[in-house]
LOBA-471751 format. One line per field, with one value per residue (C-alpha): residue number from 1; residue in one letter; x, z, y. Coordinates in steps of 0.001 Angstrom, whole numbers. Example, Ala and Ser with C-alpha at 12.3 -4.5 7.8 and 13.67 -1.06 7.14 Angstrom:
BEGIN
k [1; 2]
r [A; S]
east [12300; 13670]
up [7800; 7140]
north [-4500; -1060]
This chain:
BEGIN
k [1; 2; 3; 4; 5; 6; 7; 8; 9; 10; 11; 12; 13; 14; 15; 16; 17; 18; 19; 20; 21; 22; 23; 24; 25; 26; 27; 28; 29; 30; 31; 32; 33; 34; 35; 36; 37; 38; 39; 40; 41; 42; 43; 44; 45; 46; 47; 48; 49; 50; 51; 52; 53; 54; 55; 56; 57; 58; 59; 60; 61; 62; 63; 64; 65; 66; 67; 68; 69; 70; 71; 72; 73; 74; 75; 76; 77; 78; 79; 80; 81; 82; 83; 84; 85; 86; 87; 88; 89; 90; 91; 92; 93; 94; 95; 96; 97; 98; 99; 100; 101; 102; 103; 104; 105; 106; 107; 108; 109; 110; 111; 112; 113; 114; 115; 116; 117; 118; 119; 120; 121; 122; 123; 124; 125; 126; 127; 128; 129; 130; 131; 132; 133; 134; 135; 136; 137; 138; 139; 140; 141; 142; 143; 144; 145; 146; 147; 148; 149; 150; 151; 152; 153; 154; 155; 156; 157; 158; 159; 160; 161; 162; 163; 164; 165; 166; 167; 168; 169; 170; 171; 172; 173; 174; 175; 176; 177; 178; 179; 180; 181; 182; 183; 184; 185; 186; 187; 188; 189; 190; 191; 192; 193; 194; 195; 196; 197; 198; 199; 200; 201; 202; 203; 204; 205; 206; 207; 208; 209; 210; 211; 212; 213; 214; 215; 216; 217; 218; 219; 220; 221; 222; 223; 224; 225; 226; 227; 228; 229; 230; 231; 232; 233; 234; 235; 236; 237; 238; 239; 240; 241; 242; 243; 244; 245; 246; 247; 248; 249; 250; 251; 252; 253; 254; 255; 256; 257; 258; 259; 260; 261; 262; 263; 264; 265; 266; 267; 268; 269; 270; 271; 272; 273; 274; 275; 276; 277; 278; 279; 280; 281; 282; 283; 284; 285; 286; 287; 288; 289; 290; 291; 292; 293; 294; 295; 296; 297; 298; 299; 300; 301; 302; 303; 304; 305; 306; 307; 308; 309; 310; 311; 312; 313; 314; 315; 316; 317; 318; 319; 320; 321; 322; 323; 324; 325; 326; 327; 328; 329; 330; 331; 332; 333; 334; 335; 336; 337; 338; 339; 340; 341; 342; 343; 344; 345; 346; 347; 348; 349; 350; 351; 352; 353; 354; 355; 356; 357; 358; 359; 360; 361; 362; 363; 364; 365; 366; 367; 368; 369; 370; 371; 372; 373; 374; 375; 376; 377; 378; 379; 380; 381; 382; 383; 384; 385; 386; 387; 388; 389; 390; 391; 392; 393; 394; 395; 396; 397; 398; 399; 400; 401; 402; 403; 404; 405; 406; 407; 408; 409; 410; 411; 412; 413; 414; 415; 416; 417; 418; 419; 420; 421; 422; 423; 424; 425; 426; 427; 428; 429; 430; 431; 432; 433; 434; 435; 436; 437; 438; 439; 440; 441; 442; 443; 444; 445; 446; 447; 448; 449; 450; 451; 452; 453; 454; 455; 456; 457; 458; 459; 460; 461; 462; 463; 464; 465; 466; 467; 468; 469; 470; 471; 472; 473; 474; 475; 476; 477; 478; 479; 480; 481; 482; 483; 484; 485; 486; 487; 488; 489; 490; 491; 492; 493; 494; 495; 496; 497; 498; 499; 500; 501; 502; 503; 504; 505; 506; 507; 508; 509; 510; 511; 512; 513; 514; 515; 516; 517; 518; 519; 520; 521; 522; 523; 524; 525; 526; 527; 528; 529; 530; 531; 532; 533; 534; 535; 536; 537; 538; 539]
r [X; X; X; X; X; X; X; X; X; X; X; X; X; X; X; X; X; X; X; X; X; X; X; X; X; X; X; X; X; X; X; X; X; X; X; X; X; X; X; X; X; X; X; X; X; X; X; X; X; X; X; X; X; X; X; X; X; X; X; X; X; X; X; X; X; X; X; X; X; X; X; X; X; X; X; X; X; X; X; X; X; X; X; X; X; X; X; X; X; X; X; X; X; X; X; X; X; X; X; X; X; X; X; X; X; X; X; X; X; X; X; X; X; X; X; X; X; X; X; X; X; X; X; X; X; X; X; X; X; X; X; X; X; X; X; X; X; X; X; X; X; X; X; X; X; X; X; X; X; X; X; X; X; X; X; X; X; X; X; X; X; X; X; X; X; X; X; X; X; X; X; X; X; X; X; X; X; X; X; X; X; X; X; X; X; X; X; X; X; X; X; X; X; X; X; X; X; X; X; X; X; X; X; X; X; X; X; X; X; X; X; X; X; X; X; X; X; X; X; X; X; X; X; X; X; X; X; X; X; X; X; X; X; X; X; X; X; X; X; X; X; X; X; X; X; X; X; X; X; X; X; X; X; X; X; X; X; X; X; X; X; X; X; X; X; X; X; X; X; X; X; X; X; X; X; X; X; X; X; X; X; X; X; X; X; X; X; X; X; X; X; X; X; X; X; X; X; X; X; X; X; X; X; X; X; X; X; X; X; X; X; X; X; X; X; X; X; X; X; X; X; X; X; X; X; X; X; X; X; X; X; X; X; X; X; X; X; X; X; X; X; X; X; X; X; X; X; X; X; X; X; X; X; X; X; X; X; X; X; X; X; X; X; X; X; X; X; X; X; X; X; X; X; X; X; X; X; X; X; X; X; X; X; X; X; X; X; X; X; X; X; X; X; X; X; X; X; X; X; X; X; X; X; X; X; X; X; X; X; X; X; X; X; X; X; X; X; X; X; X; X; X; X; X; X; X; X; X; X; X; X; X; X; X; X; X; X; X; X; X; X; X; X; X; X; X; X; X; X; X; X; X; X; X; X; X; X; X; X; X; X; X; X; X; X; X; X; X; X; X; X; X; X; X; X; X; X; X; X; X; X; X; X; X; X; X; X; X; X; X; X; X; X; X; X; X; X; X; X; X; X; X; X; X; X; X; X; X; X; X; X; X; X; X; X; X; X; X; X; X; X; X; X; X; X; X; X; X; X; X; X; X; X; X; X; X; X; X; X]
east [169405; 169857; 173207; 175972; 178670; 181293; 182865; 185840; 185715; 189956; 191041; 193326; 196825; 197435; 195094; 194095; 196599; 195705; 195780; 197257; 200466; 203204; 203841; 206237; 206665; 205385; 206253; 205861; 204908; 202059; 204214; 205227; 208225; 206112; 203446; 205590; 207324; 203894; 202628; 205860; 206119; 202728; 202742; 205493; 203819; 205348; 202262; 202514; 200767; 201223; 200806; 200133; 199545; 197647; 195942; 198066; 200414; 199926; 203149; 205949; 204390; 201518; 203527; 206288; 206375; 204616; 207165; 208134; 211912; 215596; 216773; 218870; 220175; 221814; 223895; 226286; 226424; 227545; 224774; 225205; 223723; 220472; 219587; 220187; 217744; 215222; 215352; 215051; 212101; 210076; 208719; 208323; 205867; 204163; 203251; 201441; 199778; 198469; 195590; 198026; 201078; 201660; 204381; 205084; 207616; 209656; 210813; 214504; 214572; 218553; 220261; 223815; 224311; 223311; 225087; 225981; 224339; 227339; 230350; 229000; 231390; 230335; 231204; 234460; 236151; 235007; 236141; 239646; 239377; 238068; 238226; 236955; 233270; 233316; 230604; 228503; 226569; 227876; 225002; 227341; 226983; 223692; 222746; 225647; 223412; 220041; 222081; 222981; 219522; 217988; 220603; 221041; 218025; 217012; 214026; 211704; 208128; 209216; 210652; 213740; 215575; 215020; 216118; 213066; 212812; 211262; 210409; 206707; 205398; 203336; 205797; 207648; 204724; 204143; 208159; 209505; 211812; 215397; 214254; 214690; 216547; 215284; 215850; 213023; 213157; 211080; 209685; 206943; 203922; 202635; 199493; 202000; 199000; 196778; 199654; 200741; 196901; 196526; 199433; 197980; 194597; 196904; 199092; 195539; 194208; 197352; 196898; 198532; 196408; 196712; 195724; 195448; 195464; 197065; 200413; 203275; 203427; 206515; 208675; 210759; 212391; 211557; 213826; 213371; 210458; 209459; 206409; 204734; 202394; 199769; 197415; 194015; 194142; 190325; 188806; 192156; 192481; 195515; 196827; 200250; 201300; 204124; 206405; 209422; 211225; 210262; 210613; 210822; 209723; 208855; 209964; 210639; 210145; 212423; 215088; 212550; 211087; 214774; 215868; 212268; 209995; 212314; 215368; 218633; 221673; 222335; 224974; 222877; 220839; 218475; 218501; 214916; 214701; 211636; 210150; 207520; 205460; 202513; 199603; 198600; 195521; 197163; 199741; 199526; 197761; 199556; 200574; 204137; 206274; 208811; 212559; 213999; 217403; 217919; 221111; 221571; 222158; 219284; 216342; 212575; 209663; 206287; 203967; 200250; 198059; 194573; 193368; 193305; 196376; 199973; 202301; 205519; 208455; 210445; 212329; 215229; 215773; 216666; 213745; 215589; 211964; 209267; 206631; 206805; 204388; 206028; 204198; 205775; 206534; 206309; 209825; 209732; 206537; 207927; 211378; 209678; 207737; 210735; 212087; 209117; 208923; 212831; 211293; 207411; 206001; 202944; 204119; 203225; 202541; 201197; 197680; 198224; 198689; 195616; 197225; 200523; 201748; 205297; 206744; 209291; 211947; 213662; 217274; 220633; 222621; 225424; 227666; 226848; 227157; 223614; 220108; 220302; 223209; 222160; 222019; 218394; 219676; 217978; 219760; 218728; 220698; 219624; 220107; 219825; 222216; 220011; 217254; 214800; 215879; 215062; 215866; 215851; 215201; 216982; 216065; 214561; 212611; 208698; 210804; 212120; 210068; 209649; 213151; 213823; 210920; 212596; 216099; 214458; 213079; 216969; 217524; 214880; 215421; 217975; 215814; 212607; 212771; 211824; 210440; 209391; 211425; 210995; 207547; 205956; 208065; 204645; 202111; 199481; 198066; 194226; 192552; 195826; 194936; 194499; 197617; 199992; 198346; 194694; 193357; 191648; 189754; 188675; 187294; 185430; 184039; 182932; 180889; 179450; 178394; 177082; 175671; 175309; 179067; 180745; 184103; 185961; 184281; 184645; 188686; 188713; 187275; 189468; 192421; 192042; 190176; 191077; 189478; 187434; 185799; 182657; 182725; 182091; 179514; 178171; 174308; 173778; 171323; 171622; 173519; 171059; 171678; 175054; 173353; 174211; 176704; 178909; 180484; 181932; 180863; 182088; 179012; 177730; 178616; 182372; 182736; 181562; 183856; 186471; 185259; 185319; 188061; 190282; 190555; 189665; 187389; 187483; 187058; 190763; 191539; 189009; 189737; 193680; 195106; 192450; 191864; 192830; 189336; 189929; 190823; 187572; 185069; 184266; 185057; 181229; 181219; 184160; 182667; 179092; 181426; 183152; 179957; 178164; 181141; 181537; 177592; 178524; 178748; 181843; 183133]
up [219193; 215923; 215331; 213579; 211219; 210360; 207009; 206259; 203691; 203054; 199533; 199662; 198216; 196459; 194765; 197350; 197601; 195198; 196996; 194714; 194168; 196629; 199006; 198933; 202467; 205364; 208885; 212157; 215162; 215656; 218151; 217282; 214991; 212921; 212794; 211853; 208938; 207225; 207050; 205596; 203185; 202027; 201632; 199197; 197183; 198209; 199065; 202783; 205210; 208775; 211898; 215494; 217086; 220315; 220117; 219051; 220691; 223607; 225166; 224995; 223020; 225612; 228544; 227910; 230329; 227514; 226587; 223450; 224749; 223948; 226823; 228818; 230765; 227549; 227551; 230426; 228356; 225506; 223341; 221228; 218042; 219736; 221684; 219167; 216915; 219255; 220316; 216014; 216528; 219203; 216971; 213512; 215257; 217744; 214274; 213343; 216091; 217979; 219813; 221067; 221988; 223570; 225073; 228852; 231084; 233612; 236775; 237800; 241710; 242406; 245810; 246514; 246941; 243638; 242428; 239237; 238397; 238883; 235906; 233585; 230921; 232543; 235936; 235035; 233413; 235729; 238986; 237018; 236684; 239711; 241966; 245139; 243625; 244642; 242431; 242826; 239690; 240021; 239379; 236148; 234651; 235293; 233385; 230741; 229800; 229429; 227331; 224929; 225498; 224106; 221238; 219875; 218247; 216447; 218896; 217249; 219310; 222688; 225460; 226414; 229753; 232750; 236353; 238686; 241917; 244489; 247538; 247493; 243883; 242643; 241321; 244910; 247111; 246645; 247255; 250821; 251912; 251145; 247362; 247264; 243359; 240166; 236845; 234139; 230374; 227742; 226455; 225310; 226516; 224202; 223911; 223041; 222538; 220814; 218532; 217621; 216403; 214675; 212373; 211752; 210614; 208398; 206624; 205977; 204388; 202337; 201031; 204041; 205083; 209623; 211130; 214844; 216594; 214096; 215219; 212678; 213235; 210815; 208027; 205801; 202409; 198916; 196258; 195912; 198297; 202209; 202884; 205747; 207724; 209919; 212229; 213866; 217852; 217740; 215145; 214563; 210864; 209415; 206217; 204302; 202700; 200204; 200595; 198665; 202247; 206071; 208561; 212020; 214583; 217547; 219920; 223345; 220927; 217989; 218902; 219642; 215938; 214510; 216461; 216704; 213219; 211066; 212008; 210997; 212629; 213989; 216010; 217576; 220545; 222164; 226135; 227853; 230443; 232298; 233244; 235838; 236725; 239577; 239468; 242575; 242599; 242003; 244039; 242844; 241048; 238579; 235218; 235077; 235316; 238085; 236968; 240192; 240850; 243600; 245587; 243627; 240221; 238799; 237871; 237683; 236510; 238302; 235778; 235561; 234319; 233330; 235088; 238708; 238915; 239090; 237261; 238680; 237101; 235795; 236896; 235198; 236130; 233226; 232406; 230510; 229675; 227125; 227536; 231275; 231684; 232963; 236452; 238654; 241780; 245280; 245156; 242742; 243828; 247407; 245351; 243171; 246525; 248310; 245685; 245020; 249366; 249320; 247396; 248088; 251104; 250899; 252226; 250170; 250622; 248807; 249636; 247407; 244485; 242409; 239154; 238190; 234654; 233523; 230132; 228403; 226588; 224010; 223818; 221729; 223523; 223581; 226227; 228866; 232739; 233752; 232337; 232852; 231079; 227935; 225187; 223908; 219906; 217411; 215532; 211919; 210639; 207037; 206440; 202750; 202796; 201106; 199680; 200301; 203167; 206528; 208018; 212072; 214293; 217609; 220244; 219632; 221902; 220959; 220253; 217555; 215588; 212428; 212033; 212500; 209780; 207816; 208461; 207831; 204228; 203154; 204387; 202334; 198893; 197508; 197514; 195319; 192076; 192256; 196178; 196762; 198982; 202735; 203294; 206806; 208616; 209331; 207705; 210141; 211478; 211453; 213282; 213584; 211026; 212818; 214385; 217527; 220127; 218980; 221039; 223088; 220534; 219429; 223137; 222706; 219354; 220187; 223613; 221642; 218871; 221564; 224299; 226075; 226716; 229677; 229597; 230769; 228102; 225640; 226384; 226454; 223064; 221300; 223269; 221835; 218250; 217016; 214405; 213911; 217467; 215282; 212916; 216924; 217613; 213907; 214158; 218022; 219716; 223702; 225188; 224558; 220767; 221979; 222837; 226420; 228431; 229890; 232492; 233435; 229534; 227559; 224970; 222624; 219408; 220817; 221000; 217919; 216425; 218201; 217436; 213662; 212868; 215629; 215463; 219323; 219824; 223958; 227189; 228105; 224252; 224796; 228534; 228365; 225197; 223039; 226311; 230052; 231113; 233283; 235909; 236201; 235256; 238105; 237230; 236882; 234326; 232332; 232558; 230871; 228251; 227489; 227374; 225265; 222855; 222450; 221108; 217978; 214731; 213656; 216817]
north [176173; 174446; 172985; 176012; 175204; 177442; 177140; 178320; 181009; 181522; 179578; 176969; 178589; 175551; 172525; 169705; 167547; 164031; 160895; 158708; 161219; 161192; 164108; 166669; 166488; 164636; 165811; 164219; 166000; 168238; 170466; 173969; 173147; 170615; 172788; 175800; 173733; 172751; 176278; 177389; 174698; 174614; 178526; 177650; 175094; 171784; 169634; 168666; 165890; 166238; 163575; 164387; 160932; 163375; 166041; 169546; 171231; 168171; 168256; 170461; 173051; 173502; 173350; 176408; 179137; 181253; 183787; 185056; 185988; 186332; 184457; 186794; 184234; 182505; 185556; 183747; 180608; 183303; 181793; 185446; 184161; 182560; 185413; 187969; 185576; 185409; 188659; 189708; 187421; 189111; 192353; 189807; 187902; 190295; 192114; 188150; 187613; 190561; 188934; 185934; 187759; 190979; 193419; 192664; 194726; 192627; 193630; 192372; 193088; 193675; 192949; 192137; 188740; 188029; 185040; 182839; 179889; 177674; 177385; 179905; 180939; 184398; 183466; 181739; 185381; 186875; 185044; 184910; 188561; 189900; 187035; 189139; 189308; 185750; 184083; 187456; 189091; 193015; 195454; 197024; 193601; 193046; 196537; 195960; 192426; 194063; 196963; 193785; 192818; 196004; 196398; 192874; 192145; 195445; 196505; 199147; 198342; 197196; 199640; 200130; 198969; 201193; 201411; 201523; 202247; 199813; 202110; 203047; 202105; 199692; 196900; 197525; 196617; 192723; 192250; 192534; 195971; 194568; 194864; 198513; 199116; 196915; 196390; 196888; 195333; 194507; 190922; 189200; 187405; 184541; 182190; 178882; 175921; 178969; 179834; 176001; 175625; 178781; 177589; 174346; 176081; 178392; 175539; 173560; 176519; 176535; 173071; 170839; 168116; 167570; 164830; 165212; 161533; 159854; 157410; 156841; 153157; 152845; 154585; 152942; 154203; 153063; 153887; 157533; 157891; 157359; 154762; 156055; 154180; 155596; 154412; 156566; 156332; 156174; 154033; 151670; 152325; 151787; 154338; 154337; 157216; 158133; 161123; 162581; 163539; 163272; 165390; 164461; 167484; 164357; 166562; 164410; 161390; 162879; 160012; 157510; 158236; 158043; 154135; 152743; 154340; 155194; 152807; 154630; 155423; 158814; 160373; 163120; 162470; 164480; 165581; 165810; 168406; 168692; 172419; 172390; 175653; 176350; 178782; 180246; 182816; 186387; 187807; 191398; 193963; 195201; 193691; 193384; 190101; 189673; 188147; 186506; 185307; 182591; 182238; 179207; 181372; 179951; 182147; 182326; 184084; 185317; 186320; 187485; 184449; 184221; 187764; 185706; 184385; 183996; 181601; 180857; 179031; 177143; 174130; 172332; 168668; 166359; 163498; 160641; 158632; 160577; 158159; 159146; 161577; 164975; 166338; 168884; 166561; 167744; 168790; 171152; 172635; 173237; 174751; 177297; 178202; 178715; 180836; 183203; 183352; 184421; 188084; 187851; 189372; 187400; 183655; 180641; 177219; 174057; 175435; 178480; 176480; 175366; 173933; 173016; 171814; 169952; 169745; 168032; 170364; 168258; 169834; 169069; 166963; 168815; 166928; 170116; 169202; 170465; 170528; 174459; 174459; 172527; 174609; 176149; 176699; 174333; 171452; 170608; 167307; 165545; 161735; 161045; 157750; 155003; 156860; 159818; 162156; 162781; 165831; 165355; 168495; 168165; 171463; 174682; 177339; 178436; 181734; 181099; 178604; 180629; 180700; 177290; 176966; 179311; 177303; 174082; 175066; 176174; 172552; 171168; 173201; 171251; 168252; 170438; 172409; 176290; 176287; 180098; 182328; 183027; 184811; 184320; 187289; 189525; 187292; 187747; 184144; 183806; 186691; 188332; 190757; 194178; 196656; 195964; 198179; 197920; 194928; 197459; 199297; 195554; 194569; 197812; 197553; 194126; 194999; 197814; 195524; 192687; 194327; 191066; 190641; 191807; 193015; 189681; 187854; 190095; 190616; 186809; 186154; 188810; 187425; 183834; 184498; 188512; 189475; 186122; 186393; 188214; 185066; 182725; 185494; 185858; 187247; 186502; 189185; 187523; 185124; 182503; 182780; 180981; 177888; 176515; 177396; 174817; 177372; 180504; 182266; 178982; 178212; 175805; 178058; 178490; 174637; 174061; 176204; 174732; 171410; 172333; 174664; 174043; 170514; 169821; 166479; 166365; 168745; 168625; 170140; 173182; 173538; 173386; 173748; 175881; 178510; 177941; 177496; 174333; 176896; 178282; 175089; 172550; 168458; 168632; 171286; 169969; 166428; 167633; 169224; 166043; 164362; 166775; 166742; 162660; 163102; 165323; 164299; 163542; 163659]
C-alpha cells in the first residue's frame, strides 16, 4: 500500500504565528491544563507556543482514573464550590466530546458499618452531634449527599439518584449477599490521554504552535518580555523563544519549573500524591461502575475498562520526588485487592491483575494532614515583580480543566488588549461534532458503510475518532486497503494518522496514550510497531 497522508482540511482561526515576533503566550506543560489554556487562548486570538518536554498527556493526565465527576467525596471536606463546578462541568463537556466521554451509572453498595475516612469536617459535626453513630456514615446522610449531588450542579442529561435493590438483579450478582440495598447516581466516563490530545489538535488548528518533546532548559525575563529557551529531546537542538507572559501548567514539576527554570520566589508549593490503579480481566457483565467504601473511610471505584476488563482504584499515598517515576508498588496492589475482595464474590489475587498504572496528582499544598485530605480545587497565582508575568497553576482535577482555562484567561486579560470572551462551553473538540446519545447510530452507519468491520472495531474507532473515524477509513473497500496490521485490528492507515495528526512518534504513544491497545498486542507486536514507526519519514 502506498504511503497515505492526511491533511488537515480545518483553517487556522488566526494567521501563523511569525517567528521573529514575540508570543502572546507561551505555556509549559503538555498535560491537560496546558493543553486546555492554548486552545482557549488561541481561540481568542493571542498567539500561543506550547512545550511538552514528553510526549502528551505523559504523566498525570494519562494516568487519572478516567472520570469526568463532581467528587462526592469532597462533599465531607465541604469542598461546596468545587463540586458544584465540576458537577456544572459534566453536561458542558459531555455535549464536546461525545465519542470520548459518556454517561455511566454507579452503584454505591450500602451496609452498616460504613465509616468516615478519618477527621472529616463531616465526621467531626457529626460525632459532636450524635456521638453514638461512632465514626459510622448513616444511610440518611449517605442519600442526603447524592441529593446535593444531583441538585448542585444543574443536571439536565444525566439521571437522577435512585435506590436499587441488590437481591437477584444484575448489578447484585458479582457482590457477595451482605450487600443487599445500594445506592445508584449518575457520572461520567472520560477518555483523559484521548481528550488532552484532541485539544492540542484543536488549539494548533487555531493558530498555537505544540511541540511535543521539547525541554524548557531555562526562562528568564527581559524587560517586558520572557526569553525562553528550548531544547528537542531527539535531535539536541537548542531554540529560544520570546513571549509577552508564561504560563507554567508543569504539573508534578510546576515547582521544579518555578526554583530551577524560571528562578523566582514563591510561597506556594505544590503536594504530589500518587494514585495507583490495576486492571484485572472483567469481573462482571454489565456496564455499570461500582462505588466502594472500605472500613478505613476511604473509597474506590470498579469500573468497566476496555470491553474485557475491570479497573480498580485509586490509591492516595503522597510521592515527594517527580522525577521518580510513579508505579503502583506491591502494597498498593495487594490494598486495592483487599478492598474490591471485602464486596466481590469472585476472590482476587496478584494473578488477576494484568496491568497496573500510577500517576502523580500535583495538588495545592494546603497544610492538610493526609494526601486524601489535600484539597482537589485549582490554584492560579501571577508573579509580575520584575518584568513580564508568570502565572503558576498549582492543582486541578481533569474535571474541571475548561474552567480552570476559562479562570486562567480572566487571569491573563489584564496583561492583553481586547482578548475575546469565554467561548469553549459546547464547542465540540475534533470529531465531537454529532448529538449525546448517537454513538450508536454512528457504529452502525459505519459497519454499514465498511462491511469489513466487525462490531468491536467499528465501536472502537468511533470511540477514539467520532466523526473523523471515515476520514482513518477514507475510500477503503477491505481490510487490506488499511495496509498491515500490527495486531488485534490496529493498521498501517490508523498509525499514520496518528503519526501525523496526533502527534505520536513511538509504540508506547499509540498503544497507551492514543488507545489502550497495549492490553491486547503481544511485546512482539508492539515491538514491530515501534520498529515500523522509527522507519517513517519524519519520524
Amino acid at each position: 500500500m502506498s504511503a497515505v497522508t492526511f491533511l488537515d482540511k480545518r483553517t487556522p482561526l488566526n494567521q501563523a504565528q511569525k517567528t521573529d515576533a514575540p508570543l502572546d503566550l507561551f505555556v509549559i506543560g503538555g498535560g491537560i491544563n496546558g493543553c486546555g489554556i492554548a486552545r482557549d487562548a488561541a481561540g481568542r486570538g493571542l498567539s500561543v507556543a506550547l512545550a511538552e518536554m514528553n510526549d502528551l498527556a505523559s504523566a498525570t493526565s494519562s494516568a487519572s482514573t478516567k472520570l469526568f465527576h463532581g467528587g462526592l467525596r469532597y462533599l465531607e471536606y465541604f469542598e461546596i464550590a468545587l463540586v458544584r463546578h465540576a458537577l456544572g462541568e459534566r453536561e458542558t463537556l459531555l455535549k464536546a466530546m461525545p465519542h470520548i466521554s459518556w454517561p455511566m451509572r454507579f452503584v454505591l453498595p450500602y451496609h452498616k458499618d460504613m465509616r468516615f475516612e478519618a477527621d472529616t469536617p463531616a465526621s467531626k459535626i457529626l460525632n459532636f452531634a450524635m456521638p453514638w453513630t461512632k465514626g459510622r456514615r448513616p444511610a440518611w446522610l449517605i442519600r442526603f449527599g447524592l441529593f446535593l449531588y444531583d441538585h448542585l450542579g444543574g443536571r439536565k442529561i444525566l439521571p437522577a439518584t435512585r435506590t436499587l435493590s441488590l437481591n437477584g438483579t444484575p448489578e447484585g450478582v458479582p457482590l457477595q449477599p451482605q450487600f443487599s440495598k445500594a445506592f445508584e447516581y449518575s457520572d461520567c466516563w472520560v477518555e483523559d490521554a484521548r481528550l488532552v490530545v484532541l485539544n492540542a489538535r484543536d488549539a494548533e488548528a487555531r493558530g498555537a504552535k505544540i511541540l511535543t518533546r521539547t525541554k524548557v532548559i531555562s526562562a528568564a525575563r527581559k524587560g517586558d518580555l520572557w526569553e525562553i529557551t528550548t531544547e528537542d529531546t531527539g535531535t539536541g537542538t537548542q531554540q529560544v523563544h520570546q513571549a509577552k507572559m508564561l504560563i507554567n501548567a508543569g504539573g508534578p514539576w510546576v515547582g521544579d519549573i518555578i526554583q530551577s527554570k524560571v528562578r523566582i520566589n514563591s510561597r506556594e508549593g505544590v503536594r504530589l500524591v500518587r494514585g495507583s490503579h490495576i486492571v484485572t480481566k472483567r469481573l462482571y457483565d454489565h456496564d455499570k461502575c461500582y462505588f466502594f467504601q472500605g472500613g478505613d473511610g476511604r473509597i474506590i471505584f470498579a469500573i468497566p475498562y476496555e470491553t474485557d476488563f475491570t479497573l480498580i482504584g485509586t490509591t492516595d499515598m503522597d510521592h515527594p520526588d517527580p522525577s521518580v517515576r510513579p508505579e503502583c508498588t506491591p502494597e498498593e496492589r495487594d490494598y486495592l485487592i483487599n478492598f474490591a475482595n471485602g464486596y466481590f464474590q469472585q476472590e482476587l489475587s496478584a494473578d488477576d491483575v494484568v496491568w497496573t498504572y500510577s500517576g502523580v496528582r500535583p495538588l495545592y499544598d494546603d497544610g492538610a494532614s493526609s494526601a486524601a485530605a489535600a484539597t482537589r480545587d485549582y490554584t492560579l497565582k501571577i508573579d509580575a515583580n520584575g518584568g513580564a508575568p508568570i502565572l503558576n497553576i498549582f492543582g486541578g482535577k481533569i474535571t474541571t480543566y475548561r474552567k480552570l482555562a476559562e479562570d486562567a484567561m480572566e487571569k491573563i486579560a489584564p496583561f492583553f488588549e481586547d482578548t475575546a470572551d469565554h467561548w469553549t462551553a459546547g464547542v465540540a473538540l475534533p470529531g465531537g461534532d454529532f448529538p449525546v446519545g448517537d454513538v450508536q447510530k454512528l457504529i452502525g452507519t459505519l459497519m454499514s458503510d465498511y462491511p469489513f468491520l466487525d462490531r468491536a472495531w467499528a465501536t472502537r474507532l468511533i470511540r477514539a475518532y467520532g466523526t473523523e473515524a471515515r476520514q482513518i477509513l477514507g475510500d477503503a473497500r477491505a481490510a487490506t486497503d488499511l495496509g498491515e496490521t500490527f495486531g488485534y485490528n490496529l493498521t498501517e492507515t490508523e498509525v499514520r494518522w496518528l503519526m501525523q495528526r496526533e502527534y505520536a512518534k513511538t509504540a508506547d504513544d499509540v498503544l497507551w496514550r492514543r488507545s489502550k491497545l497495549g492490553l491486547r498486542l503481544s511485546k512482539v507486536e508492539a515491538a514491530t510497531l515501534d520498529r515500523w514507526m522509527q522507519t517513517q519519514p519524519g519520524s
